[in-house]
N, C-alpha and C positions, 0 to 999 in steps of 0.2 A: 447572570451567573458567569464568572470568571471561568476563563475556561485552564483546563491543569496542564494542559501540552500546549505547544507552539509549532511551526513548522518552518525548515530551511532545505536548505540545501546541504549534503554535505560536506566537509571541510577535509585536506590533505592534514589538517592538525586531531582529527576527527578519530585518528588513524588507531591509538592505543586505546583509548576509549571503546570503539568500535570494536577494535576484533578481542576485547576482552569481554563486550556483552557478547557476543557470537560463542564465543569459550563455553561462559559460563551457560547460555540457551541453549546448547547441542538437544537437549532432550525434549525442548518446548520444540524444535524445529524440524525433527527428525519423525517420518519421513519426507515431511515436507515441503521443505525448502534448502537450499544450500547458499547462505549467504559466503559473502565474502571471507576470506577465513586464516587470509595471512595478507602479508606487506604489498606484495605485489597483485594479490586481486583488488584488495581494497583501492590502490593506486589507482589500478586499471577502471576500477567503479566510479571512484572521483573523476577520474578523464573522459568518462563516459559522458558526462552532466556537458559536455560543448558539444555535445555532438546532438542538431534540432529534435530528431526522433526518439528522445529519452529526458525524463525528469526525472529525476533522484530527490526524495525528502526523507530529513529524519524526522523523524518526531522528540522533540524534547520539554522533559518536562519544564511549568515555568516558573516552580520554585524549586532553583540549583540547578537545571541544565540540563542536568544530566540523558543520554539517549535512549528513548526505552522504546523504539519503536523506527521502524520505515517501510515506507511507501513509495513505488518506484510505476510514473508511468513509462510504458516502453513499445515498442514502432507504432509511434506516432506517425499517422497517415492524416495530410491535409486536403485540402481540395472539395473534394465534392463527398468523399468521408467523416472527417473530423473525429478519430476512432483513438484513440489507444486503448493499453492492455496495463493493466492492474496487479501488481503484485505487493505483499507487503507480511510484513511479519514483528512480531513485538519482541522486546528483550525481557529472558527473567532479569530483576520479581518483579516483571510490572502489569507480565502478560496475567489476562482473564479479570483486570481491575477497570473495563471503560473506556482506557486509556484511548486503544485502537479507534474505537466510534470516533471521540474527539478530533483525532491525528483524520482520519480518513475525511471525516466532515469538511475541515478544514482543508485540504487536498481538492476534493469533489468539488468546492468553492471556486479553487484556484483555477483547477481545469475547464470547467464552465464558463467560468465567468471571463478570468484575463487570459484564457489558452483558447475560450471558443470554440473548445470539443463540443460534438455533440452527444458523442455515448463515449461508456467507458465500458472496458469489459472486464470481467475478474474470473481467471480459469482456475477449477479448485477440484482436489480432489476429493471422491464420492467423501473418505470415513475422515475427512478435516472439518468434524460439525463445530470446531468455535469459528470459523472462516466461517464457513456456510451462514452460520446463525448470525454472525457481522454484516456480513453481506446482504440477508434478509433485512436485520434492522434499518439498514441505509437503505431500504428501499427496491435495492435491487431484486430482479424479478431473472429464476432458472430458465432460460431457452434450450437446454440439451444436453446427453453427453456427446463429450469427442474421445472417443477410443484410442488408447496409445499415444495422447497428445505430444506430452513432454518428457522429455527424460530427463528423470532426477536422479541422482544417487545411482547410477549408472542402467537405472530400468524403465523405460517406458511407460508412461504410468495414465488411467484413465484422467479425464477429467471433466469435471459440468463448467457448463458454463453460463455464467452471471452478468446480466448484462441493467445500465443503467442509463438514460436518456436524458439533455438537459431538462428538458420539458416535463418530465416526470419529478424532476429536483426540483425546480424552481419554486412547485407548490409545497414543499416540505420545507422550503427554506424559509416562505411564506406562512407559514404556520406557526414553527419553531419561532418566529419574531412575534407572531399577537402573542404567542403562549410567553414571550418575557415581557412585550410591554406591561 
């Protein structure tokens, strides 16, 4: 099965595209997340992508391009961790259509396999049940909350947390292939 997203990196030409899906997603996002949201965050998001401890993906779709989605690993800890931290969010109208599995899949791929993480973790808050329930389907398994983790939107906000192992992927990836052969 052909898959309907691709995945990259973002692009400095990414720019009007980008903060016109954030525009029109305010209500899919809120309270959420706070993506990028004018000229000089998004700049500063693309600059982010050289710096080792952070991977930026969009997700696009792969008939016409267009961005409906991204996935952002971030402090990436090497060594004797191999850890990063999971963030990601879809653009309307594409959010609550699969989309995200696909993009995320594809990501979890990357990170395993050519990044050599070993876990990935995804902080979400308690009442985000289409996150939670993404989260689930991929396999990820709840360890906790963290109280007052992050602050969005200028408050403090709880958050569970989601966490995923190669070794836990591998047989899913493993599966996923007899179920197409």
């Amino acid at each position: 099965m052909k898959s309907r997203v691709r995945i990259r990196p973002p692009r400095a030409r990414d720019e009007t595209e980008f903060l016109e899906a954030v525009e029109r997603s305010r209500a899919v996002h809120h309270p959420w997340v706070q993506p990028p949201a004018d000229s000089r965050s998004f700049r500063a998001y693309v600059a982010a992508a050289r710096h080792p401890s952070f991977i930026p993906y969009v997700l696009c779709l792969t008939d016409g391009g267009d961005i409906a989605g991204v996935v952002n690993a971030s402090e990436i800890v090497r060594g004797i961790f191999q850890n990063a931290y999971l963030g990601f969010y879809a653009f309307a109208p594409w959010a609550g259509r699969g989309l995200m599995s696909e993009g995320l899949s594809l990501v979890l791929r990357e990170l395993f396999r050519k990044e050599g993480l070993h876990r990935v973790e995804a902080n979400i808050q308690p009442g985000n049940l289409s996150s939670k329930a993404l989260a689930r389907r991929l396999g990820f398994r709840k360890e906790g909350l963290s109280p007052r983790y992050l602050k969005i939107g200028g408050r403090w906000r709880d958050h569970e947390r989601w966490a995923l192992l190669a070794e836990e992927w591998k047989p899913r990836l493993a599966a996923r292939r007899r179920a197409t052969s």
